[in-house]
C-alpha positions in Angstrom: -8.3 -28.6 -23.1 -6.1 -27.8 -20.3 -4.4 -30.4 -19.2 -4.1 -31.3 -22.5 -2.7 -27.6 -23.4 -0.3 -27.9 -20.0 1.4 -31.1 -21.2 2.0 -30.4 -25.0 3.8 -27.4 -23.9 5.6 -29.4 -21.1 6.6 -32.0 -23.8 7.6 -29.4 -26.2 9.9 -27.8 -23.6 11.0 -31.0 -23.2 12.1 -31.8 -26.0 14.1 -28.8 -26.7 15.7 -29.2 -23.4 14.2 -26.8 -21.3 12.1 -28.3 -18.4 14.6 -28.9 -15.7 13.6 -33.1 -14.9 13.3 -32.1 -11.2 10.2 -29.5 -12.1 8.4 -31.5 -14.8 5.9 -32.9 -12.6 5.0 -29.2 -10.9 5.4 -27.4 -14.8 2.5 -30.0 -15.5 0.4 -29.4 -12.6 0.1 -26.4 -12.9 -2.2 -24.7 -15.6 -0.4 -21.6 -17.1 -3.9 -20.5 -18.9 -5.4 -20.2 -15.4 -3.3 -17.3 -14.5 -3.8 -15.3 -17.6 -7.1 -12.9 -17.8 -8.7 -12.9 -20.5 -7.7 -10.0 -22.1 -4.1 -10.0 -22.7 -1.4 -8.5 -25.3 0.7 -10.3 -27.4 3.8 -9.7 -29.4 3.5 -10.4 -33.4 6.8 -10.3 -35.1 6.9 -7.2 -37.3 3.7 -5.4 -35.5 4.6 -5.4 -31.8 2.3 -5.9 -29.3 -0.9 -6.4 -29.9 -4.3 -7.2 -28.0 -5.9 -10.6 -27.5 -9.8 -11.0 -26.2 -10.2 -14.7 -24.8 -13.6 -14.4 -26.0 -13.5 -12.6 -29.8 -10.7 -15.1 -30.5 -10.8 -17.9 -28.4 -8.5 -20.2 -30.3 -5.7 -17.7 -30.8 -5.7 -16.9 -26.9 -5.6 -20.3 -26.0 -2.6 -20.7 -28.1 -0.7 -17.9 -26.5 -1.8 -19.4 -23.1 0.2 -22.6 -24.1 3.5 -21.5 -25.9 6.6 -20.2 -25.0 6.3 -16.6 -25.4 5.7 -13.7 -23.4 2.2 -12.5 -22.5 1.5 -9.0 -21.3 -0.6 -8.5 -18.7 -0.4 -5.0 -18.0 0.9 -2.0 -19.4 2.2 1.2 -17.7 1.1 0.1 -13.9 -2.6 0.3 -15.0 -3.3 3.4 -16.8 -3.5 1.7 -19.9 -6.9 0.1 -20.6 -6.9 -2.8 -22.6 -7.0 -2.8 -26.0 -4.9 0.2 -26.0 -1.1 -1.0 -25.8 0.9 1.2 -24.0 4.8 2.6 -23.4 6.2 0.0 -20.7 5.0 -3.4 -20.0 4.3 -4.0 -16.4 3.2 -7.1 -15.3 2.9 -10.0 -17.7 3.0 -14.3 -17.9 7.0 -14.6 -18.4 8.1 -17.0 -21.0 7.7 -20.2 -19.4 11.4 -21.5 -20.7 12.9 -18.4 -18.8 11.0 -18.8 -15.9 11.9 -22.7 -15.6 15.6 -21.6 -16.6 15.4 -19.1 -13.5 14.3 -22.1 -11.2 16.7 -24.6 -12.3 19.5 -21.7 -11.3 17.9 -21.4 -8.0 18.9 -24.8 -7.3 15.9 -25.3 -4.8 15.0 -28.8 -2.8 12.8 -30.1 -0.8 12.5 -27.9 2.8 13.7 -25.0 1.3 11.6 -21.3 2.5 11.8 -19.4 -0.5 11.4 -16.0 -1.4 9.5 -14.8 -4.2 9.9 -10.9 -5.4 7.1 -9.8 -7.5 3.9 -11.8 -7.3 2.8 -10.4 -11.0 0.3 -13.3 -12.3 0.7 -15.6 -9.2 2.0 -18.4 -11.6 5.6 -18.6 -10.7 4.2 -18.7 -7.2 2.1 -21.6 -8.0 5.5 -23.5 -9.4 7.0 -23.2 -6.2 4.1 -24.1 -3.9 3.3 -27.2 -6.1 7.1 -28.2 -5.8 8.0 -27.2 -1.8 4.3 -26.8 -0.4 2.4 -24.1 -0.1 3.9 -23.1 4.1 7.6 -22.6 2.6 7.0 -20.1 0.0 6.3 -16.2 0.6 5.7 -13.7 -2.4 5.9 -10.0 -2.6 3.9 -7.7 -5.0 3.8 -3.7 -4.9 1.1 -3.2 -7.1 -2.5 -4.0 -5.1 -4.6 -4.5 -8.4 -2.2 -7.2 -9.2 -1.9 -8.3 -5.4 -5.3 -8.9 -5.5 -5.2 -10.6 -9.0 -2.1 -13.0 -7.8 -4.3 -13.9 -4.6 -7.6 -14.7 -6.2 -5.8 -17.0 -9.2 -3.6 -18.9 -6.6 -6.2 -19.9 -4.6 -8.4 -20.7 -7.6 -6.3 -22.9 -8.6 -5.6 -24.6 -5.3 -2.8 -22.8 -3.7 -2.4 -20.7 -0.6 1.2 -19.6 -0.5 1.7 -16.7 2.5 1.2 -13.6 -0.5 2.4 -9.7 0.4 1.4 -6.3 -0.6 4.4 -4.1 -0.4 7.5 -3.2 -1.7 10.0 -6.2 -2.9 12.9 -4.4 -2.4 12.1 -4.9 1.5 12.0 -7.8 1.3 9.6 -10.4 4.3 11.7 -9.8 7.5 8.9 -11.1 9.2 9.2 -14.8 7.7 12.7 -14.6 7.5 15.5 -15.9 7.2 15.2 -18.0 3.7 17.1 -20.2 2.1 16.2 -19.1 -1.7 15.1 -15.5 -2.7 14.1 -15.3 -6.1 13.4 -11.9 -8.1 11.3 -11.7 -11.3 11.9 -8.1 -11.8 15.6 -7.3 -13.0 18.0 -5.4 -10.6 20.1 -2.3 -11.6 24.2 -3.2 -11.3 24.9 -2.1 -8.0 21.4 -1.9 -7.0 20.8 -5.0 -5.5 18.7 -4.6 -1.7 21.1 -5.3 0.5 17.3 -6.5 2.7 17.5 -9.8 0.5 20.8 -10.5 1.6 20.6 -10.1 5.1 17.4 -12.3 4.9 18.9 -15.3 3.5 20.5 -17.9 5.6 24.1 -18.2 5.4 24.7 -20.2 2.5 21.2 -19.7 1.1 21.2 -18.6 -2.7 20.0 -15.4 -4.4 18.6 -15.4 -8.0 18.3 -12.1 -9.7 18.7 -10.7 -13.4 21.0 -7.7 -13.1 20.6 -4.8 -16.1 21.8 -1.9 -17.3 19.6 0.0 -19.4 21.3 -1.5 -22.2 21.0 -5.2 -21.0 18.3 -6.8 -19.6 20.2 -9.4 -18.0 22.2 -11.7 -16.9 20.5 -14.1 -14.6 23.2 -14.0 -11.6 23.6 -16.3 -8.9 24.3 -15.4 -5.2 25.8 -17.3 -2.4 25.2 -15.2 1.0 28.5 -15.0 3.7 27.9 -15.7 6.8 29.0 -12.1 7.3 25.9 -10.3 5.6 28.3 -10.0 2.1 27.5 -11.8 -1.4 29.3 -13.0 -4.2 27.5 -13.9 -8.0 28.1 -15.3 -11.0 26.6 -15.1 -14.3 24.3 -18.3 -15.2 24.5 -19.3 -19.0 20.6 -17.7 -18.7 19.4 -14.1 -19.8 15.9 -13.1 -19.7 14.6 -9.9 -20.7 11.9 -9.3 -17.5 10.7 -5.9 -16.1 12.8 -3.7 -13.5 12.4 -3.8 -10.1 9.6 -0.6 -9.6 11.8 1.6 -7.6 14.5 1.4 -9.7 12.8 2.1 -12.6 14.7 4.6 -15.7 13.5 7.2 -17.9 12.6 5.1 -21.5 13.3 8.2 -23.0 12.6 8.8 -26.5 13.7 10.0 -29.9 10.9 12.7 -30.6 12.9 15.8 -31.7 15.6 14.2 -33.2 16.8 13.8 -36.7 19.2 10.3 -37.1 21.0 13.2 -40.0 21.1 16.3 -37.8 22.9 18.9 -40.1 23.7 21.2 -36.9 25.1 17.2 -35.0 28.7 16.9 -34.3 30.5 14.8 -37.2 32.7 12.0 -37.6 33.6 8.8 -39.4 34.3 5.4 -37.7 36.0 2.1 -39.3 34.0 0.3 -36.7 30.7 -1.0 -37.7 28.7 0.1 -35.1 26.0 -2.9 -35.2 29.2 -5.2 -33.6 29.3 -2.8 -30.4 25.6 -4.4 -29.8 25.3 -7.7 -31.4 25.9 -9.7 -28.4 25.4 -10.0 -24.4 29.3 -10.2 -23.5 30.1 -6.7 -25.4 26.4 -5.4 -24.8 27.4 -5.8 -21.4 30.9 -3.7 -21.5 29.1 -0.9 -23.0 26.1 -1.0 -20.4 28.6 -0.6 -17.8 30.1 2.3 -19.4 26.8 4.3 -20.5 24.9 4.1 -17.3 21.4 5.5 -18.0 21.8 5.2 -21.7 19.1 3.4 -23.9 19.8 2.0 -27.0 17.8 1.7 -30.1 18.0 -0.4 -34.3 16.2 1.4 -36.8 16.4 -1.4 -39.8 17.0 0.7 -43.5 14.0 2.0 -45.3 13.6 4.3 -48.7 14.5 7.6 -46.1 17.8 6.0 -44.1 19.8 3.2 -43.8 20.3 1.1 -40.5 20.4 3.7 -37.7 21.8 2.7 -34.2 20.5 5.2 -32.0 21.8 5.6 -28.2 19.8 8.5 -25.8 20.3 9.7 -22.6 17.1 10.7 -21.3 18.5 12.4 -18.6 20.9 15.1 -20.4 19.5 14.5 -24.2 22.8 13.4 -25.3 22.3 11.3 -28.1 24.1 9.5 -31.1 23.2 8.0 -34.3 25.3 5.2 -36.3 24.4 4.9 -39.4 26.0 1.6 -41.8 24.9 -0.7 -44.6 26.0 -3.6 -46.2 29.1 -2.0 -47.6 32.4 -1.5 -45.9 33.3 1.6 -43.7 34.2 3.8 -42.8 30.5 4.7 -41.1 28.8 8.1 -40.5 28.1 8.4 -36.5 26.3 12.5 -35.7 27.0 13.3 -31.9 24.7 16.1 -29.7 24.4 16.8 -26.6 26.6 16.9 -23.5 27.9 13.4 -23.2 29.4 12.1 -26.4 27.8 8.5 -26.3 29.0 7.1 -29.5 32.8 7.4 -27.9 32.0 6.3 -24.7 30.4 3.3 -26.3 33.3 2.5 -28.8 35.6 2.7 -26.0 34.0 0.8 -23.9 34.5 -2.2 -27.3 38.0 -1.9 -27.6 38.4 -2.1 -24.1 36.9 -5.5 -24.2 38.3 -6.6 -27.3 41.5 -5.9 -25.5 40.9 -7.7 -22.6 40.1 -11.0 -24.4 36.3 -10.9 -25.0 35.3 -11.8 -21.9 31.9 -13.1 -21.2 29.5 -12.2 -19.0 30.0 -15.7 -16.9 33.9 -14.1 -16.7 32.6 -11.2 -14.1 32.1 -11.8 -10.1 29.5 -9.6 -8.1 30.3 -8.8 -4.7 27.8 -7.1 -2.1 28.3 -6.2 1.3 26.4 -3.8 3.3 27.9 -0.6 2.4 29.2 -1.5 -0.9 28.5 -3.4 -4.2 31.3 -3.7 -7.8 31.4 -6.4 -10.3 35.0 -7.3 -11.3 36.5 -9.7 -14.4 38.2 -12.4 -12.2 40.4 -13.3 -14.9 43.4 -11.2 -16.0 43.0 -8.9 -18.2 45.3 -7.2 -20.7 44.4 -4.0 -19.7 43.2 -2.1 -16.7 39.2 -2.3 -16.3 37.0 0.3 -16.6 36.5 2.7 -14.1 32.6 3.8 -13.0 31.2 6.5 -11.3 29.6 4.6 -8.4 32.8 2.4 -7.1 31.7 -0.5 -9.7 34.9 -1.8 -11.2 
């Protein structure tokens, strides 16, 4: 049933094309289901996540193990027991399409030493042994239940990789340099360890998704200088994994707050406030602008309409949007310190005015005492200034 279950969804990625030709052989060698335990969570559209016993229902965990979705290993570092599901997924099986898009963007080939941030599973590990050989690929994982975990399904299943307990953000200085580091935990703009950088061979690439709190990704490539600095660009890829452990935010939440608040500052907007969100390029604009901000969609019921909630978690400034079907102008209620709803709409005329540009349109830049993301193309207006040199 496994090899079986490993190819349809090989040919089914296939098909839609998403298996990079170069890592077909190693996507079919290697048997996602033996990386998953048996009790699991998935997501069910309209119900959220929910939990999945290999044994009670053996047919429908098999059938998570070979699709192309997301399956949750862990919740809240540990200290949520399965069947429970808890506040912040932690470790889980990525969706294998974003995991193979992630690879294909790494660009590795044969004789490459590759760096692997955050073990989680051990699968992604397994990829890249199976496809460079298990002496030229070194994974990292903080958390030592899931250290342990990684280690005993590798070797399972045939592979003995060089695998680390510690903290990612170091990096291996012991094995380096490398000529690929690769993170599966998303990076804060600006954030990114200067440790992987100077541990890469000059020339050597750098794959990372870079966040905000509103934005999950981009994926963003890295070429290292020979002088210890980096430059990235955006891949056509986003992914929506977990953030790198010491860099984690506040989730914040709404409890306390009314999306009406009678006592809330006031005010109309012609703008309908879903279009500040409804897409990555934008999505990203904003996310620069509202560091620490989360964002949330409450769809209309009998007691409100669409509410587009942002939060600080950090000073309790908060907004909510509220719109329908019918034309504006729109309610938006304002409390709180920050006044998040104009930050945010400023931050969308900005980039209507400077063209729309996409995310593929900014450069990253590292060096060791400094990092700032720039639009390399000219704008029509002057870009946004940040409170931690990132322009």
């Amino acid at each position: 049933m496994t090899v079986a279950g490993q190819d349809q969804l090989a040919d089914e990625l296939c098909a839609a094309g998403q298996l990079p030709p170069p890592w077909a052989p190693a996507f079919r060698a290697v048997d996602r289901a033996g990386f998953l335990p048996d009790r699991v969570w998935v997501e069910e559209e309209g119900a959220g996540y929910q939990p999945l016993d290999r044994a009670a229902e053996p047919q429908r965990w098999w059938q998570a193990a070979y699709s192309n979705q997301v399956v949750v290993t862990q919740f809240d570092d540990g200290d949520t027991v399965w069947p429970k599901v808890g506040r912040r997924p932690t470790c889980s099986a990525s969706m294998p399409s974003a995991i193979l898009g992630m690879l294909d963007v790494l660009d590795t080939q044969p004789g490459h030493r590759v760096l692997e941030i955050g073990t989680g599973t051990g699968y992604n590990a397994a990829l890249l042994a199976q496809y460079l050989g298990d002496d030229q690929v070194s994974t990292i994982e903080l958390d030592p239940a899931l250290y342990e975990l990684a280690r005993a399904n590798l070797a399972a299943a045939g592979y003995r990789p060089s695998v680390l307990c510690g903290d990612g953000a170091a990096g291996d200085p012991s094995s380096a340099p490398f000529d690929r580091v690769l993170a599966t935990a998303t990076v804060r703009l600006g954030e990114l360890p200067h440790a992987w950088v100077a541990q890469t061979a000059p020339g050597g690439r750098i794959v990372v998704p870079v966040r905000t709190e509103i934005t999950s990704g981009p994926v963003v490539a890295f070429t290292v200088q020979p002088e210890g600095t980096a430059t990235g660009r955006a891949a056509p890829l986003s992914v929506g994994f977990m953030e790198l452990r010491a860099q984690r935010s506040p989730l914040g939440d709404l409890s306390g707050l009314r999306w009406d608040d009678p006592d809330a500052d006031t005010h109309a907007t012609e703008l309908t406030p879903w279009t500040v969100f409804n897409g990555l390029d934008q999505r990203w604009v904003v996310g620069r602008r509202l560091r620490g901000c989360r964002w949330w969609h409450w769809p209309p019921t009998r007691e409100h309409p669409h509410v587009l909630w942002l939060l600080d978690p950090t000073s309790r400034s908060w907004a909510s949007a509220t719109y329908s079907t019918d034309p504006g102008p729109y309610t938006v209620r304002q409390g709180g310190p920050r006044r998040l709803w104009n930050e945010a709409e400023a931050a969308y005329h900005w980039w209507q005015h400077a063209g729309q540009p996409s995310v593929e349109a900014w450069e990253f830049l590292i060096t060791p005492d400094r990092q700032h993301d720039r639009l390399t193309a000219q704008t029509a207006s002057p870009q946004p200034e940040t409170d931690d040199g990132m322009t």
